[in-house]
Backbone bond lengths (Angstrom), bond angles and torsions (degrees), N, CA, C in turn:
res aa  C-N    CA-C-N  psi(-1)  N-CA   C-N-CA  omega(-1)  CA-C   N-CA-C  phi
1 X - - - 1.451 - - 1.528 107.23 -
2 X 1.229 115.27 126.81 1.516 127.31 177.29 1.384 96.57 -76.69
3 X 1.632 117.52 156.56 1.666 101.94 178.23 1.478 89.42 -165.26
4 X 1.116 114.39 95.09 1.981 135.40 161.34 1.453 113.72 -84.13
5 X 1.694 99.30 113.59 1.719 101.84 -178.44 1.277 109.26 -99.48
6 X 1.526 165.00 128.48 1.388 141.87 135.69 1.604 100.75 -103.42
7 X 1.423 104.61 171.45 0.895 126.24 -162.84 1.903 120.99 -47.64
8 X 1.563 123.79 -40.38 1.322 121.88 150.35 1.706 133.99 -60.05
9 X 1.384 109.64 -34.60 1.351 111.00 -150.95 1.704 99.35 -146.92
10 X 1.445 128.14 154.12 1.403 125.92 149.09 1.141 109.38 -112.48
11 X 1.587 114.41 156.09 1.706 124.15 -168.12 1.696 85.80 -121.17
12 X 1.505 100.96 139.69 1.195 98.66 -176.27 2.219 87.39 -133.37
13 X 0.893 102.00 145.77 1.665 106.84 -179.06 1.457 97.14 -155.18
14 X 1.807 92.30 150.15 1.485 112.29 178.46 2.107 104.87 -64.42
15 X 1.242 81.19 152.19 1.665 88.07 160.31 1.437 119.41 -106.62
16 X 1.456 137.68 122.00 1.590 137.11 154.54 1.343 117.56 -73.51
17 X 1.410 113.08 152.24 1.408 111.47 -163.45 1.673 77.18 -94.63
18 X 1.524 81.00 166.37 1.436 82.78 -165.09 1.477 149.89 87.98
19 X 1.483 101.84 -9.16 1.138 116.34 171.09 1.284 100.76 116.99
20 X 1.472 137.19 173.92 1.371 129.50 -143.25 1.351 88.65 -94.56
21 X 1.571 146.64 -41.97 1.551 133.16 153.07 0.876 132.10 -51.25
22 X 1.653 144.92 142.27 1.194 127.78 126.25 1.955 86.24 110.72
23 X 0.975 113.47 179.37 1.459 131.02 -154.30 1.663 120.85 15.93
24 X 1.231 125.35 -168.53 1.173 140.47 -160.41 1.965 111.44 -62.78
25 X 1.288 117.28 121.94 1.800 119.38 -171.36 1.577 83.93 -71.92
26 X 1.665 108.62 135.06 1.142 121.06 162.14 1.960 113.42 -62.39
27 X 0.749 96.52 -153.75 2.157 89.85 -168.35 1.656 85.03 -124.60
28 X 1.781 100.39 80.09 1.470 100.51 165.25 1.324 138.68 -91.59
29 X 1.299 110.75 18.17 1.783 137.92 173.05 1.344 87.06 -76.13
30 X 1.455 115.99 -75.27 1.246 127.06 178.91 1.773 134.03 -6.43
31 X 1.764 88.79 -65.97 1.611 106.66 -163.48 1.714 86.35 -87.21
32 X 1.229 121.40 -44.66 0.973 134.42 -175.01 1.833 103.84 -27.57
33 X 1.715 99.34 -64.98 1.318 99.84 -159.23 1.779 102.00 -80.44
34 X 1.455 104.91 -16.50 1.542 104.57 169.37 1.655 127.57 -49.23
35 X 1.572 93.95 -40.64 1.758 107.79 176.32 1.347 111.14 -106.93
36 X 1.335 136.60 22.97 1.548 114.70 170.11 0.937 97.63 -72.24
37 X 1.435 165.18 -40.14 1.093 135.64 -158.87 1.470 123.98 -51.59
38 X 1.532 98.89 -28.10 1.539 106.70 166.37 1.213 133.66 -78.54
39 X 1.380 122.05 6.52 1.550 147.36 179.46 1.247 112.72 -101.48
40 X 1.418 126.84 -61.14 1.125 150.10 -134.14 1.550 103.81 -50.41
41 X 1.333 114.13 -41.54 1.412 103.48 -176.34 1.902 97.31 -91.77
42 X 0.352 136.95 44.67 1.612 133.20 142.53 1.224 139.70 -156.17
43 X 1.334 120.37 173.57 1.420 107.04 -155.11 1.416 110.51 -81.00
44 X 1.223 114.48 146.58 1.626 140.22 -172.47 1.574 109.20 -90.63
45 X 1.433 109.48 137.84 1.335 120.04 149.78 1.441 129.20 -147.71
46 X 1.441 95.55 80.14 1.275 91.18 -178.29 1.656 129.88 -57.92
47 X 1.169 127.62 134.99 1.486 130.07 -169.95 1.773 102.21 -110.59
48 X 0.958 105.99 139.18 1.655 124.20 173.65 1.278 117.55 -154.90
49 X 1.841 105.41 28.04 1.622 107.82 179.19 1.606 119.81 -72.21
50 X 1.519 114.36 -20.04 1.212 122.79 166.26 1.968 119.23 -72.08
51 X 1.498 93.49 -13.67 1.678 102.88 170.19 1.469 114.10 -65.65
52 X 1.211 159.09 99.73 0.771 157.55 157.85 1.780 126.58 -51.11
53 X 1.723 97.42 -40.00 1.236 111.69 -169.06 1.610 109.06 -113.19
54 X 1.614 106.87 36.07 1.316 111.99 172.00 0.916 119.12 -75.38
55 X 1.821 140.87 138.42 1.020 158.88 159.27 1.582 148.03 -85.90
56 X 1.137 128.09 111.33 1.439 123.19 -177.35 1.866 110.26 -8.55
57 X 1.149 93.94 -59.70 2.137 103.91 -171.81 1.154 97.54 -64.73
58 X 1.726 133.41 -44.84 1.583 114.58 -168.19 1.611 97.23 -66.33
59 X 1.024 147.66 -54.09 1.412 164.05 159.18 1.796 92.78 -21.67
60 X 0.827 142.16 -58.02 1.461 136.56 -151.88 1.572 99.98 -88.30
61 X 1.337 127.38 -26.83 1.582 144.71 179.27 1.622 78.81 -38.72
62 X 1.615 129.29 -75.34 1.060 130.79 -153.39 1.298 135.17 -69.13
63 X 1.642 110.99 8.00 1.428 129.40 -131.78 2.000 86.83 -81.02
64 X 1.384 113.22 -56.38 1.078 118.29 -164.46 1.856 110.13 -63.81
65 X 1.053 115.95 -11.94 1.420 116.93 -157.86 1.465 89.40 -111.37
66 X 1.763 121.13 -0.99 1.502 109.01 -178.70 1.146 100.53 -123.41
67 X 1.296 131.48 14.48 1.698 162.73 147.92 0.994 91.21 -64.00
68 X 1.755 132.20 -93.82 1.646 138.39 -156.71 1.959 95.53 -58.30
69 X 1.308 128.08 -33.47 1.096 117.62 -164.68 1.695 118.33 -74.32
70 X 1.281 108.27 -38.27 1.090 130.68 159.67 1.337 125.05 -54.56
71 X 1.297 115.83 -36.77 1.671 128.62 178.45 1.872 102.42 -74.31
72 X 1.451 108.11 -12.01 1.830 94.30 -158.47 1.545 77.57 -121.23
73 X 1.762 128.06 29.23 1.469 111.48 164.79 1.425 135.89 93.43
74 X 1.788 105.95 -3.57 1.160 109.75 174.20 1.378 116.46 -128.10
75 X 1.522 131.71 167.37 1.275 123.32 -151.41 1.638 87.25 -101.01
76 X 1.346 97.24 173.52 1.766 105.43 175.62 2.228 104.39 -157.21
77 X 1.188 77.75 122.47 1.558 70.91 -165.83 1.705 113.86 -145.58
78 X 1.431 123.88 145.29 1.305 118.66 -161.08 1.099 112.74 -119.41
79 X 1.513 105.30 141.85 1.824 98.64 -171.31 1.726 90.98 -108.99
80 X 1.417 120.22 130.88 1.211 122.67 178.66 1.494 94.47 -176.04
81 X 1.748 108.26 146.39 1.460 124.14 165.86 1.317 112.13 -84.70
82 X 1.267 106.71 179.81 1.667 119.98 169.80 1.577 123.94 12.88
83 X 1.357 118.01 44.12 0.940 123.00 123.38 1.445 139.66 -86.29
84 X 1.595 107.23 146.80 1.532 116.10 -177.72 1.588 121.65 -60.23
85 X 1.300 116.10 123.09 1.576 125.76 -156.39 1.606 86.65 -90.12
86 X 1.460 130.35 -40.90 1.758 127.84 166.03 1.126 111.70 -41.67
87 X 1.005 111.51 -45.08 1.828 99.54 -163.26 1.748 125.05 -77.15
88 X 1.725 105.53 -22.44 1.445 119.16 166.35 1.377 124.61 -96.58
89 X 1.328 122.06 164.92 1.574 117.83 -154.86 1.002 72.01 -113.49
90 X 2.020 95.01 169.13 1.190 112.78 -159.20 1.668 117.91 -73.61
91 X 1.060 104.96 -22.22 1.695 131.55 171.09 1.831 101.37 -20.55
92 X 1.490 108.52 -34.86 1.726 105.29 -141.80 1.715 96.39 -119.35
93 X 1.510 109.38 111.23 1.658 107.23 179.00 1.584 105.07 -75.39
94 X 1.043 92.95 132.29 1.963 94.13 159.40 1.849 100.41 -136.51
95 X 1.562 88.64 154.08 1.246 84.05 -179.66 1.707 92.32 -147.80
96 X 1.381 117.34 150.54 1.913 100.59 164.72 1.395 142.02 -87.37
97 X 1.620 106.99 17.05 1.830 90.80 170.62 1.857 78.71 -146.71
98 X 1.520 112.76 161.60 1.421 138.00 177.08 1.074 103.78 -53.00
99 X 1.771 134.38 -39.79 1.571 126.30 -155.50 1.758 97.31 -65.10
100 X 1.818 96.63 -39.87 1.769 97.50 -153.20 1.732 103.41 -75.58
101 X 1.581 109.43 -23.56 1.460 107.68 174.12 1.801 101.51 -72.28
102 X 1.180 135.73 -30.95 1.277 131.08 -179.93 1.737 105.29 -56.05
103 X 1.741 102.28 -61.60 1.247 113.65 -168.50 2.031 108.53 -52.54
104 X 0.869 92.98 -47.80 1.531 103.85 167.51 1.628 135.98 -36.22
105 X 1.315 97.37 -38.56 1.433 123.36 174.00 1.361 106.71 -78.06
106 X 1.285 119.18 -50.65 1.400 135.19 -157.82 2.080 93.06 -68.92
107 X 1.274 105.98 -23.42 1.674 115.18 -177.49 0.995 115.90 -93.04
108 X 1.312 120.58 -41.59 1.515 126.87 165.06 1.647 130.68 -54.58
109 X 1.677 107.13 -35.57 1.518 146.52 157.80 1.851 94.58 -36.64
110 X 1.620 89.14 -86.91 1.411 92.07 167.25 1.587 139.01 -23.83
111 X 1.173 112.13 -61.37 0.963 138.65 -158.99 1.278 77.63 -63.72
112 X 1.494 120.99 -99.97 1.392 138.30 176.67 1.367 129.27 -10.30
113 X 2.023 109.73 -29.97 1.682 96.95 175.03 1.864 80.30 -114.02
114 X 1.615 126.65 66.71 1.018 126.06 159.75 1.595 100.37 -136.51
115 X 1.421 106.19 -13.23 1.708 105.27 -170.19 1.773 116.31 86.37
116 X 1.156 93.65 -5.84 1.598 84.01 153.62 1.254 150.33 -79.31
């Protein structure tokens, strides 16, 4: 798992063996749920724009943990293409490039020290 912190948000992305293209996705549900504890209080962005072959179900693995994440105040949000927007509840942001999951946070932030 790649893992970029700045000061609003952490980016958390799968690792491929092999270099960040091309061969086999390591089991990042997995490590993922091994280290939230080290996330948990801040806001998430998970990235899977280099996923090509991401799927509605790998996306839903996370559904409950972006439920509790959301409930304790911080945003959680996925950058990925062509996945099916039907098949996930409304619970789960995706968006396709990092700026708009950044910009997103930065509204939610808002929102949040406004009481909305």
């Amino acid at each position: 798992m790649i893992v970029n912190k700045t000061k609003s948000f952490t980016t958390l992305k799968p690792e491929f063996e092999g270099g960040n293209k091309g061969g086999k996705k390591n089991s990042f549900f997995k490590e993922f749920n091994e280290n939230y504890t080290n996330f948990k209080k801040e806001n998430l962005i998970l990235d899977f724009s280099d996923d090509l072959n991401i799927d509605s179900e790998e996306i839903l693995l996370f559904s409950q943990t972006c439920d509790e994440h959301k409930k304790n105040g911080k945003s959680f949000i996925f950058v990925c293409k062509g996945v099916d927007f039907e098949n996930l509840p409304d619970n789960i942001i995706i968006v396709p490039t990092h700026q708009e999951a950044a910009d997103i946070i930065e509204l939610e932030e808002i929102e949040r020290d406004l009481g909305i």
